[in-house]
Structures are given as structure tokens and as C-alpha cells.
C-alpha atoms as a printed R data frame, in Angstrom:
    type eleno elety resid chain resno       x        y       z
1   ATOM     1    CA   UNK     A     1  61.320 -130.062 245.453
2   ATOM     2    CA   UNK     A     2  63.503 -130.384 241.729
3   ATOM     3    CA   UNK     A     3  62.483 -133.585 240.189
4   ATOM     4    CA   UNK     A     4  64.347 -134.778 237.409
5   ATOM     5    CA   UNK     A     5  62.235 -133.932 234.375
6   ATOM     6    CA   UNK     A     6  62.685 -130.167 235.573
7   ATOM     7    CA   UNK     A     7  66.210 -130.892 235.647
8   ATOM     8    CA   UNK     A     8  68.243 -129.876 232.418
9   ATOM     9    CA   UNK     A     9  72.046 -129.329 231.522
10  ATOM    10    CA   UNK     A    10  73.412 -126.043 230.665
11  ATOM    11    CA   UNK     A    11  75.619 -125.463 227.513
12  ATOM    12    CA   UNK     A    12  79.425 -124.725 227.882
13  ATOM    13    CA   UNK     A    13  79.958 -121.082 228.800
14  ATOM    14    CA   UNK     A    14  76.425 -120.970 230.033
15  ATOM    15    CA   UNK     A    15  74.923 -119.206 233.701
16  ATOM    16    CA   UNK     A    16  72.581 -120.684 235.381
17  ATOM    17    CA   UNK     A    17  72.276 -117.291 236.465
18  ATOM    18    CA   UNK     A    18  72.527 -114.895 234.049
19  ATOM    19    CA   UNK     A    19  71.237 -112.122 236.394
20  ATOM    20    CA   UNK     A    20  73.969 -112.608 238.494
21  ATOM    21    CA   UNK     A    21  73.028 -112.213 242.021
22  ATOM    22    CA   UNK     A    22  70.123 -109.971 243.226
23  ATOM    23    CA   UNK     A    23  71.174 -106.648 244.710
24  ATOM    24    CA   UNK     A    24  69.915 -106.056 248.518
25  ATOM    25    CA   UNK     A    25  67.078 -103.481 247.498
26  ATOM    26    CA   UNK     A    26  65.801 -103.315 250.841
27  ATOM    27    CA   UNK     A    27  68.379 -100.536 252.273
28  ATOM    28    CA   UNK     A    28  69.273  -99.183 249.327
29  ATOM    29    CA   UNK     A    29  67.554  -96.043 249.504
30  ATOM    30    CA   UNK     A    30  69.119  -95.307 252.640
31  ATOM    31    CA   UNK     A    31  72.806  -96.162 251.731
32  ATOM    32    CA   UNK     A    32  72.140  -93.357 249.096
33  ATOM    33    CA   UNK     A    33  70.771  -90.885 251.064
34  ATOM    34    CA   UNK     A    34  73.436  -91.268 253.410
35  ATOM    35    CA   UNK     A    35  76.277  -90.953 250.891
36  ATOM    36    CA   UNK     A    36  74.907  -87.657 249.517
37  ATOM    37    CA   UNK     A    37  74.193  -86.164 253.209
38  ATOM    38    CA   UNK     A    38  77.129  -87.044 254.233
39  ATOM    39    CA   UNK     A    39  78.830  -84.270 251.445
40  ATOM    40    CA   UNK     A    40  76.543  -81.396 252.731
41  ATOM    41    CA   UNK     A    41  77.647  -78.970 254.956
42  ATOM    42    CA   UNK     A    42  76.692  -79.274 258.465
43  ATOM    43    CA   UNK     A    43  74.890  -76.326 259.887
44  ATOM    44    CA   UNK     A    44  75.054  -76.904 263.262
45  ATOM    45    CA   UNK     A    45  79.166  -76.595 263.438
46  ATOM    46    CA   UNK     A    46  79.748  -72.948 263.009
47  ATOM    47    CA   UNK     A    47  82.898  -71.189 261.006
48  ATOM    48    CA   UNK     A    48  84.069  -74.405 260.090
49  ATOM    49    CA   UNK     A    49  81.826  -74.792 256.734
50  ATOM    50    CA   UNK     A    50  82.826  -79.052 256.997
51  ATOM    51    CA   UNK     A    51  80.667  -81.901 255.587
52  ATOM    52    CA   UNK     A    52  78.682  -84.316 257.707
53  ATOM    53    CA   UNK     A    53  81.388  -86.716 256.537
54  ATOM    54    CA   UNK     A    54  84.403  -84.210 258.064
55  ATOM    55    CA   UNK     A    55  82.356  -83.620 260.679
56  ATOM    56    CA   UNK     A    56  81.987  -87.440 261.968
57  ATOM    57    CA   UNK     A    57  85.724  -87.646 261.144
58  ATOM    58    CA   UNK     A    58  87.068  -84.840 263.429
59  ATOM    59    CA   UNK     A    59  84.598  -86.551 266.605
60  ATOM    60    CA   UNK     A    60  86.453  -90.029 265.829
61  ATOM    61    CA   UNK     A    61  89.850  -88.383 266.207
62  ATOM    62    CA   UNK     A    62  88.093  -86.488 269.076
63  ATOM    63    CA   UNK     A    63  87.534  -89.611 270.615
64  ATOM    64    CA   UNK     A    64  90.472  -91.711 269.601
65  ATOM    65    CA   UNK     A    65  92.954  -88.775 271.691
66  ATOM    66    CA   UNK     A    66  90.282  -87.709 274.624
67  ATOM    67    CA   UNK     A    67  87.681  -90.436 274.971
68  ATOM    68    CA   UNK     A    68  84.976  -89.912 277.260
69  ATOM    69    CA   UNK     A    69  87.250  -89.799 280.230
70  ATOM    70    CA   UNK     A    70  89.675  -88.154 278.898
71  ATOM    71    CA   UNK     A    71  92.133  -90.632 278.355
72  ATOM    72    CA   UNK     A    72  91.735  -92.012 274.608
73  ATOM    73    CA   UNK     A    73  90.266  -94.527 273.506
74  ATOM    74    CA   UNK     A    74  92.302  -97.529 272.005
75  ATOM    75    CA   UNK     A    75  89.521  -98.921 270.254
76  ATOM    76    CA   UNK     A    76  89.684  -95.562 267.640
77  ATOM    77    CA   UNK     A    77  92.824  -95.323 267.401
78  ATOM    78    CA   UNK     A    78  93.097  -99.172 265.644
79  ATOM    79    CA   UNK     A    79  90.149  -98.264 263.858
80  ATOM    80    CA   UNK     A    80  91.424  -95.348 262.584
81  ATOM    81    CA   UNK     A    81  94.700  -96.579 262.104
82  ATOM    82    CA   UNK     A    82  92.786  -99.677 260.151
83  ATOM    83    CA   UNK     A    83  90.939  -97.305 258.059
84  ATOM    84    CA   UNK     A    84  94.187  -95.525 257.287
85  ATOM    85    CA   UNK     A    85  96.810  -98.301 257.122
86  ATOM    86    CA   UNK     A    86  94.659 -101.493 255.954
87  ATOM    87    CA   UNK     A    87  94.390 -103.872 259.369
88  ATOM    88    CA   UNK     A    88  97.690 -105.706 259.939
89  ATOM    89    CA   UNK     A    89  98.648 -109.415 258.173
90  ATOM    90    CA   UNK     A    90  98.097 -111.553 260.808
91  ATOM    91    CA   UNK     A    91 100.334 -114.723 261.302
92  ATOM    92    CA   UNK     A    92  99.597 -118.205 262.114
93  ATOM    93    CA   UNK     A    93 102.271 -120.664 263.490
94  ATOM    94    CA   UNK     A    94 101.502 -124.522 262.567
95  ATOM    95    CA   UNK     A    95 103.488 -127.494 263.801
96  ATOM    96    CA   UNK     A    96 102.347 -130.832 262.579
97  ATOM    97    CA   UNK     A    97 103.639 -133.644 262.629
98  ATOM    98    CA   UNK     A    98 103.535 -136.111 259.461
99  ATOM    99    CA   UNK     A    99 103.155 -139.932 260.625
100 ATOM   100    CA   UNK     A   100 103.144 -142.345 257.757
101 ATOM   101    CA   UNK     A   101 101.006 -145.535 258.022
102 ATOM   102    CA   UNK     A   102 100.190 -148.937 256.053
103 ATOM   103    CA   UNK     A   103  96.735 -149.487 255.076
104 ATOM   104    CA   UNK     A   104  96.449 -152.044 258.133
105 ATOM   105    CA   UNK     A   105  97.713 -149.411 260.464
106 ATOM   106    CA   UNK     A   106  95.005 -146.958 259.548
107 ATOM   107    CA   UNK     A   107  92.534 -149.729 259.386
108 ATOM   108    CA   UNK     A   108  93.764 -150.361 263.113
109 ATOM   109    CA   UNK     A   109  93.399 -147.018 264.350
110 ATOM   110    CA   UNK     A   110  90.181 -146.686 262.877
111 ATOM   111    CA   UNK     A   111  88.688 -149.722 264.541
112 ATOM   112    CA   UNK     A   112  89.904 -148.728 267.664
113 ATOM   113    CA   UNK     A   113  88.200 -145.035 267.445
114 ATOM   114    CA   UNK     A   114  85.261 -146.436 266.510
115 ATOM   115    CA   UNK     A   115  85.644 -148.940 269.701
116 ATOM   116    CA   UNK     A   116  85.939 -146.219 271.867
117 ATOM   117    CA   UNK     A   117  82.899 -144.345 270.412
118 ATOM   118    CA   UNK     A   118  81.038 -147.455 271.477
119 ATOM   119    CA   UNK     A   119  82.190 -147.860 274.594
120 ATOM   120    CA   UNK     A   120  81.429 -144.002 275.102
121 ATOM   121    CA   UNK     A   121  77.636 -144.433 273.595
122 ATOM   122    CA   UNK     A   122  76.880 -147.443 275.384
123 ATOM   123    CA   UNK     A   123  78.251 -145.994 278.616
124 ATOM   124    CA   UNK     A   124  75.110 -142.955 278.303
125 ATOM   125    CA   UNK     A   125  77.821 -140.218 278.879
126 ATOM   126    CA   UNK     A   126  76.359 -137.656 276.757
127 ATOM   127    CA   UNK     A   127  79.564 -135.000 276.764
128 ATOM   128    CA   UNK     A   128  81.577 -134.826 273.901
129 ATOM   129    CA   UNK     A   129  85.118 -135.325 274.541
């Protein structure tokens, strides 16, 4: 636990993290092998001479217009058209109405919330409404 004579200030224009955040080592090992296997050719797809990455690409399309039964799947095709496209701006609606109120009328309402919170906690109904 910080106690205050561990505590000091930090100069204008100073970090108190100069190293900047740590990087995730753990995986990151894997993340590059992946990248650079993902450029070689794959030898199991003959006459085609395509990259794991190519490979995996023509399967998702696969997928997106057959599917496993044949009828596409929906799921690929928005994540392809995502991938493609950037995902759609999605839009948000708000209606609010603004009520203006003295200083005694929010004092009011107040005092009656906390009433009711009493009432509730007193009457050992544990739900939260």
C-alpha cells in the first residue's frame, strides 16, 4: 500500500511512465509465426500456388455463398462485408425531456426517493426495482 513519504510529484511534461505500457509478450511469438505462415504457399491446395492467407480467404467466401448446407451463411457475408466496407455507423435515437427545478424542488424529490428507499429496505423486499 503507497504511503505518503513514497509519494512524490512529477515535473511538468513528465511520465510517470516513461516506458509506456508493457507489450503482451506472452503470445507474441505466435502472432509472428502466424503472420509469416500465413505468406507461404500452401502445399496441400494443388495448381493453385496461393498463400495460407489466400487460402483461408477463398474457404470464407466458400462459406459466406454455400455454407455447410448449402445455403450461405449470413454471418460471412457481414463479416466479410465488415472486413471490406468498415462495419456500418450505427444510430441512436434519444428523446429527453428537460424539466427545470428550484433548489427546493430537487431537495423535494430527493427526500421523497430516499423515503421510498426506506420504506423498500425496511419492508425486507430484496429485488431491485
Amino acid at each position: 500500500m503507497a504511503n505518503k513519504d513514497n509519494l512524490k510529484n512529477w515535473k511538468k511534461g513528465q511520465s510517470g511512465n516513461p516506458s509506456g505500457r508493457p507489450s503482451d509478450k506472452k503470445y507474441s511469438g505466435l502472432t509472428q509465426a502466424l503472420r509469416r505462415i500465413g505468406f507461404e504457399t500452401d502445399p496441400d491446395v494443388e495448381g493453385l500456388n496461393a498463400s495460407y492467407y489466400e487460402v483461408a480467404a477463398r474457404v470464407w467466401w466458400w462459406n459466406a455463398c454455400h455454407g455447410s448446407n448449402g445455403g450461405g451463411s449470413p454471418r460471412s457475408i457481414e463479416a466479410i462485408a465488415n472486413r471490406l466496407d468498415g462495419k456500418p455507423a450505427e444510430s441512436v435515437t434519444l428523446t429527453a425531456t428537460v424539466v427545470q427545478r428550484s433548489a427546493e424542488e430537487h431537495a423535494q424529490a430527493i427526500f421523497e426517493t430516499l423515503q421510498r428507499l426506506k420504506q423498500h429496505e425496511e419492508s425486507g423486499d430484496r429485488r431491485v426495482n
